[in-house]
Structures are given as structure tokens and as C-alpha cells.
TORRO-818616 format. One line per field, with one value per residue (C-alpha): residue number from 1; chain; x, y, z. Coordinates in Angstrom, 1 decimal. Example, Ala and Ser with C-alpha at 12.3 -4.5 7.8 and 13.67 -1.06 7.14 Angstrom:
resi = c(1 2)
chain = c(A A)
east = c(12.3 13.7)
north = c(-4.5 -1.1)
up = c(7.8 7.1)
//
This chain:
resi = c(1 2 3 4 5 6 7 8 9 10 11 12 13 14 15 16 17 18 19 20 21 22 23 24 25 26 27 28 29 30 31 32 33 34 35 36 37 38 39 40 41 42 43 44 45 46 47 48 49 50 51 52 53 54 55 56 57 58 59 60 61 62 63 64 65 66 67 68 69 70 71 72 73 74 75 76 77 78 79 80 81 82 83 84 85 86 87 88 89 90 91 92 93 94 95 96 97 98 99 100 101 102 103 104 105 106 107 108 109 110 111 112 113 114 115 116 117 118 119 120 121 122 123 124 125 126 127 128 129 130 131 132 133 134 135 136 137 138 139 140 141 142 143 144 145 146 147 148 149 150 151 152 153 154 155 156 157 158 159 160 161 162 163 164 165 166 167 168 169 170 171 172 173 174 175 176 177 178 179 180 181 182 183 184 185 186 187 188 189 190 191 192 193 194 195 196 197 198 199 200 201 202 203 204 205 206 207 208 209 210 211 212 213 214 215 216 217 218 219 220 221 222 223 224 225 226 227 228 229 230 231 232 233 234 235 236 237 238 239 240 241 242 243 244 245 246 247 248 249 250 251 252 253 254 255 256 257 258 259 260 261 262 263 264 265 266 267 268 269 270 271 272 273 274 275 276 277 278 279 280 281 282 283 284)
chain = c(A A A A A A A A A A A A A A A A A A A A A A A A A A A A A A A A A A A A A A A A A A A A A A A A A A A A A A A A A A A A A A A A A A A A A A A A A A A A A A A A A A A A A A A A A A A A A A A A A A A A A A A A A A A A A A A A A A A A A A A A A A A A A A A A A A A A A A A A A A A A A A A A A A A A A A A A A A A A A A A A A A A A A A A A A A A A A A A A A A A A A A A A A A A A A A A A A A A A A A A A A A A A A A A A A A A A A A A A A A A A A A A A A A A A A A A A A A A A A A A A A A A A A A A A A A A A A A A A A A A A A A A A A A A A A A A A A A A A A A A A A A A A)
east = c(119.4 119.9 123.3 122.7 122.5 126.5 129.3 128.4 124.8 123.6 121.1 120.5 120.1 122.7 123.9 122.3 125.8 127.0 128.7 129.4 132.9 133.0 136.3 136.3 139.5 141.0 139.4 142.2 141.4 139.4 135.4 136.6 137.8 134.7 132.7 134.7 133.9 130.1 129.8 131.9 130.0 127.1 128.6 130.4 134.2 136.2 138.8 140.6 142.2 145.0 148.7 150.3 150.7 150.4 146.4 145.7 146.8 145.0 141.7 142.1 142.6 139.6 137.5 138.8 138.3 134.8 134.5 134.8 136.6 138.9 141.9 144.3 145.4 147.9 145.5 146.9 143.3 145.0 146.5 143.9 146.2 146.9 143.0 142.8 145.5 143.8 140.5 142.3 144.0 141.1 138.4 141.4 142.4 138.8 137.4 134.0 133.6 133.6 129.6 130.0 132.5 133.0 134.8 136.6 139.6 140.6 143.1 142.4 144.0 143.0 144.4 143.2 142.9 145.6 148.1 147.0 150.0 148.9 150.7 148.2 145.1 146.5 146.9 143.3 141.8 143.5 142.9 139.1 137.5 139.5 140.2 136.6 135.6 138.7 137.3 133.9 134.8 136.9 133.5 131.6 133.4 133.5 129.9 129.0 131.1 129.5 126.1 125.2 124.5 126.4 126.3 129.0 129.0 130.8 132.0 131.2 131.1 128.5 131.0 130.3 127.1 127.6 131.5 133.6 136.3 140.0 138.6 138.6 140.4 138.0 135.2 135.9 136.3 133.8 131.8 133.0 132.3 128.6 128.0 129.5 127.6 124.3 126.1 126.3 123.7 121.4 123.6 124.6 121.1 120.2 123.5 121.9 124.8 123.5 125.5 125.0 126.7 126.8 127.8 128.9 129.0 131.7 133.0 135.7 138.3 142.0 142.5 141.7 145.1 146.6 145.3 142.0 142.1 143.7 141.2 138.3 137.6 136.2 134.7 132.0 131.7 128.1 126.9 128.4 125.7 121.7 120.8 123.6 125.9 128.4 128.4 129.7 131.6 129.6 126.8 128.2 129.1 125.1 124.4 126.9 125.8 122.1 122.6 124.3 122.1 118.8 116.7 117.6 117.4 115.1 117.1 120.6 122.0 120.5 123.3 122.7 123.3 124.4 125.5 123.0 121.3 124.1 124.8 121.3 122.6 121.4 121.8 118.7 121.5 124.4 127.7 130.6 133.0 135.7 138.5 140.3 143.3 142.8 141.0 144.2 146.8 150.0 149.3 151.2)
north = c(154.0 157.5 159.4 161.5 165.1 166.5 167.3 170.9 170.2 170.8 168.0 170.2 174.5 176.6 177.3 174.4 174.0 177.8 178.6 174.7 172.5 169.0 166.7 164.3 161.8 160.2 163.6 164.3 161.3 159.1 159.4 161.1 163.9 163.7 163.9 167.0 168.9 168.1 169.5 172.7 173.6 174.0 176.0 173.8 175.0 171.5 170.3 167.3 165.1 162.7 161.6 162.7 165.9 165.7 164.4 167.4 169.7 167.8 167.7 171.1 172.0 170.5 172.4 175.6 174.9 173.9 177.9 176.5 176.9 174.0 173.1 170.6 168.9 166.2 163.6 160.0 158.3 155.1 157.5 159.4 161.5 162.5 162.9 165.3 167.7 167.4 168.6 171.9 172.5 172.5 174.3 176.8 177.3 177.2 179.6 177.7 174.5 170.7 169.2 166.9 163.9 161.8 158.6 157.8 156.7 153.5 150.8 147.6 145.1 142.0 139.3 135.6 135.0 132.2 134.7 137.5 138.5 139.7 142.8 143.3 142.5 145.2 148.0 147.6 146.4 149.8 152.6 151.2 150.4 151.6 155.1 155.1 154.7 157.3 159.7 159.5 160.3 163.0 164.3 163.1 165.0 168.4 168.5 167.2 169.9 172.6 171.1 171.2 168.5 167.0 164.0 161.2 159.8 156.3 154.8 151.0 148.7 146.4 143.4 144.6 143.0 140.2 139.2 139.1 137.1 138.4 141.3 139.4 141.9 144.9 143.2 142.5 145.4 147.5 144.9 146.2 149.9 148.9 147.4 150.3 153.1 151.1 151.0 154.4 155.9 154.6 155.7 159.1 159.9 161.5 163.8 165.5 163.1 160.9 158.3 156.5 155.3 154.5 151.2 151.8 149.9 150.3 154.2 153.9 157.0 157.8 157.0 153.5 151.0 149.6 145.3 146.6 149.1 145.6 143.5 145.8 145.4 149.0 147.7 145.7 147.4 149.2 145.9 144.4 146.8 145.5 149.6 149.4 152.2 152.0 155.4 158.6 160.1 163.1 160.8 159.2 163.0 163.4 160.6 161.8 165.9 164.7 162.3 164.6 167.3 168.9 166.9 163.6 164.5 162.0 159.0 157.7 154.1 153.2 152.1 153.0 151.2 153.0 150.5 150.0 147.0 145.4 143.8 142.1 140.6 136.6 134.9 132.3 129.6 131.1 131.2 128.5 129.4 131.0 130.5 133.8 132.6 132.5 135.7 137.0 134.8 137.1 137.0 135.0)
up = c(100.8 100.1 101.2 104.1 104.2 103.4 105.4 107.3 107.4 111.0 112.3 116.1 115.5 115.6 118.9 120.7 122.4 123.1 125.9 127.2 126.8 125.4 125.6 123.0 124.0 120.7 119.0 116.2 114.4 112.4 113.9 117.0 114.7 112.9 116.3 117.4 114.3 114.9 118.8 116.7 114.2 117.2 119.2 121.6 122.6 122.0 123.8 121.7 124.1 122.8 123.9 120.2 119.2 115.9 116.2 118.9 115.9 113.3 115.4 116.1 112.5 112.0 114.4 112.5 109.3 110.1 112.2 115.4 118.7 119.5 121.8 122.0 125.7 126.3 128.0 128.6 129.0 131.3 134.4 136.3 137.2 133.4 132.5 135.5 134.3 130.9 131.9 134.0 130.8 129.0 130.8 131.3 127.4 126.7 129.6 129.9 132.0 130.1 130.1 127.8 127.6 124.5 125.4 122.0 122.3 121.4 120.9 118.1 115.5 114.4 115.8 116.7 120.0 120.6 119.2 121.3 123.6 127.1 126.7 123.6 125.7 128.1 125.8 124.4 127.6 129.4 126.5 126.0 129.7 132.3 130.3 129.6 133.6 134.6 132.3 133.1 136.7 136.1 134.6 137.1 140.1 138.4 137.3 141.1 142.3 140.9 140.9 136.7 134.4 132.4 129.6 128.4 125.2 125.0 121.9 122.0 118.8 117.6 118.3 122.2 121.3 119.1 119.5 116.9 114.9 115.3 117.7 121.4 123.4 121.5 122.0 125.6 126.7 124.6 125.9 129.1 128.1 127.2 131.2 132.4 130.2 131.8 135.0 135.1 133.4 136.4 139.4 138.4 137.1 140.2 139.8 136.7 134.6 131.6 130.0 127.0 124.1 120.3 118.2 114.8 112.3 108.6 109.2 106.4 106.9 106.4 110.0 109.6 111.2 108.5 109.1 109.3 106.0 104.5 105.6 103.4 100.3 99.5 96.1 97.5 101.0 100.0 98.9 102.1 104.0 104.6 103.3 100.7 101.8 104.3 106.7 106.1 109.8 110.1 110.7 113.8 114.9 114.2 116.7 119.3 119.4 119.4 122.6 124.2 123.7 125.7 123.0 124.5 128.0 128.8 127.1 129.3 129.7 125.5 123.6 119.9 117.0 113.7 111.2 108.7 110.1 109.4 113.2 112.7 109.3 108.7 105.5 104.7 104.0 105.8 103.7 104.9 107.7 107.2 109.7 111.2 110.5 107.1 106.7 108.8 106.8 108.1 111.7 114.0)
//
């Protein structure tokens, strides 16, 4: 299939997102960053959310190049405490009150399961679900208070959905992520809050961890794809403003799949097995 439209091409008017905040958590990097420069370049006053320094000044580079306003706030995503302090900082620095929540952050390396330590299921398990729920709360109880509306955006995966070889403590808890966007897409509803979320499929960006950019082989990646491509980032910042956006007011607890087609992949003769410790021949 065709590329899509380029980088800087709007897919919502100009302005649909004046005068409202959006925290994007894990925002100075990879697809978050992307994401952050989308909800920019419409109007939206970003608040890039991360525990390093050096990513808040990246993603907010980002939003600037691109003509927009953006922030950077120390946010650690697994203590409430921390997420709470982030948003005051935000809506502070930014002088208009956060709406919109992007859940982005994220922890992940391949690893089989036998050799996963617990303290590795922990730091996934913690940045992906439970900083997912603490920040959706923290969203939750300042939209309540001053009685607006609001929307989260949760990035899941398509191996949420499916599993995945190497990826048991991702999967898990996106897994986790997609209950909970259903979860609470139905009980906060009736607090003018929608929550849904987005699967992607093969993103490739600089930001990639270093197993996972190993594990590609970016010289048969397109073919690799059912519409023979893999996806650009500004895509999945497409997918993000657009849910969280007055044109999709009717639509909360869908998760969407961007990928291509490729989570609903079946070969006629499917190929042999290969073990994942032999597509992960270093791990341990």
C-alpha cells in the first residue's frame, strides 16, 4: 500500500485541540514523542512526562520544532504520589488544565520466559499496568473535580491480544492494560471520561532497545507486512489525536489495531517453529 500522507500533515483541523492539556507519559521518545508532536501541531499545550531529563528535553524539542507548545515534568509513572506532582507541574507551566492522558510509557526486552528474573517481570509489570491505572486516576479525579470531560489514550500491543514469543511479562501486562482500558471505559463513562486504546504493530524508530532493533531485519521488514509497508510514527500519533478528539466522542473502551493486518497474519502451510531461544541465541 501506499505511504501515508508525510510528516506535518494534519489528519483533525487546525485547532481541534486549542486551549486544552494532554500528558503524554514516556513522551520524549520513540512513538510517544511522535504522539506528542501530533496533539502539538493541533493545538494542544503538551506536557511530556518522563523520569530522564534528557527525553523531557528531546520531546519537548520536538513539540517546538513542529511550532508547538510543550513542557517537560519529572513524572515517575509507578508512585502516585510522583504522577500527582507531575500533573500540578504541568497544568501550572502550561496555564490550561490536562484533558487528555496518553498512557505510553513502557518497559520491554525480549527474554524467554524461564530466564525471566522476577525483578524483570516487576519493572515491566509496574511501568506498564499499575502506571497505566495510577495515571488514569490522577486524570480521573481532576476532570471529576471540576466537572469536564476528559479522554485516555492507552498504548497496548497486539501481543495483548495474541501473546507473544520472548514478550511474557509485555504481553501480560498490556494484556492487563487492554482489561483495564474496557474496565474503565464503562465505569467512568458517566463521568464525561472515555478510555480506549491503540495496538500497534512494526513502528521502526531510533528509540528502538537495542535486542529488539537486533532482532529486525530492516531489509525484509515491508515484505514481513500483509500491506507491504511497515508504519511510519506519525501514523500512530494520527490514531491517538483522532481518539481522543470530539470526532470520536461516541467510541470508548475499542481497542484499535494499527499494524497492517499483520496481527491477523496465517500462512496456508504455516512455516516450521522456531524456538525463542534460538531466535534469542544470547539470552540467558
Amino acid at each position: 500500500m501506499a505511504a501515508p500522507p508525510p510528516v506535518g500533515t494534519r489528519m483533525l483541523p487546525a485547532g481541534t485541540y486549542d486551549g486544552l492539556g494532554v500528558l503524554v507519559t514516556g513522551g520524549g521518545t520513540g512513538l510517544g514523542k511522535a504522539i506528542a508532536v501530533e496533539f502539538a501541531r493541533l493545538g494542544a499545550a503538551v506536557a511530556v512526562a518522563s523520569r530522564s531529563a534528557q527525553h523531557r528535553e528531546a520531546g519537548v524539542a520536538a513539540i517546538s520544532d513542529a511550532g508547538g507548545q510543550g513542557v517537560g515534568v519529572e513524572v515517575d509513572v509507578r508512585e502516585p504520589e510522583s504522577i500527582a506532582a507531575g500533573f500540578d507541574a504541568a497544568e501550572s507551566e502550561l496555564g490550561v488544565n490536562i484533558a487528555v492522558l496518553v498512557n505510553n510509557a513502557a518497559a520491554n526486552f525480549p527474554v524467554p520466559a524461564t530466564d525471566l528474573s522476577p525483578n524483570g517481570w516487576r519493572a515491566v509489570e509496574r511501568i506498564v499496568l499499575d502506571g497505566t491505572f495510577f495515571c488514569s486516576q490522577e486524570l480521573h479525579r481532576r476532570v471529576t473535580a471540576r466537572g469536564g470531560e476528559g479522554a485516555i489514550v492507552n498504548i497496548a500491543t497486539t501481543a495483548a491480544l495474541t501473546g507473544g514469543p520472548g514478550m511474557a511479562h509485555s504481553a501480560a501486562a498490556k494484556a492487563g492494560v487492554v482489561a483495564l482500558t474496557k474496565t474503565l471505559a464503562v465505569e467512568w463513562a458517566v463521568d464525561g471520561i472515555r478510555v480506549n486504546a491503540i495496538a500497534p504493530g512494526l513502528f521502526p524508530h531510533d528509540d528502538l532497545p537495542a535486542a529488539i532493533q537486533a532482532a529486525r531485519d530492516p531489509s525484509v521488514d515491508d515484505a514481513r507486512q500483509p500491506v507491504g509497508r511497515v508504519g511510519q510514527p506519525h501514523e500512530l500519533g494520527w490514531a491517538a489525536t483522532w481518539l481522543a478528539s470530539s470526532y470520536a466522542s461516541f467510541v470508548t473502551g475499542h481497542v484499535l489495531v494499527v499494524d497492517g493486518g499483520n496481527w491477523l497474519r496465517r500462512d496456508f502451510a504455516m512455516p516450521p517453529v522456531t524456538p525463542i531461544r534460538e531466535q534469542l541465541p544470547r539470552s540467558r
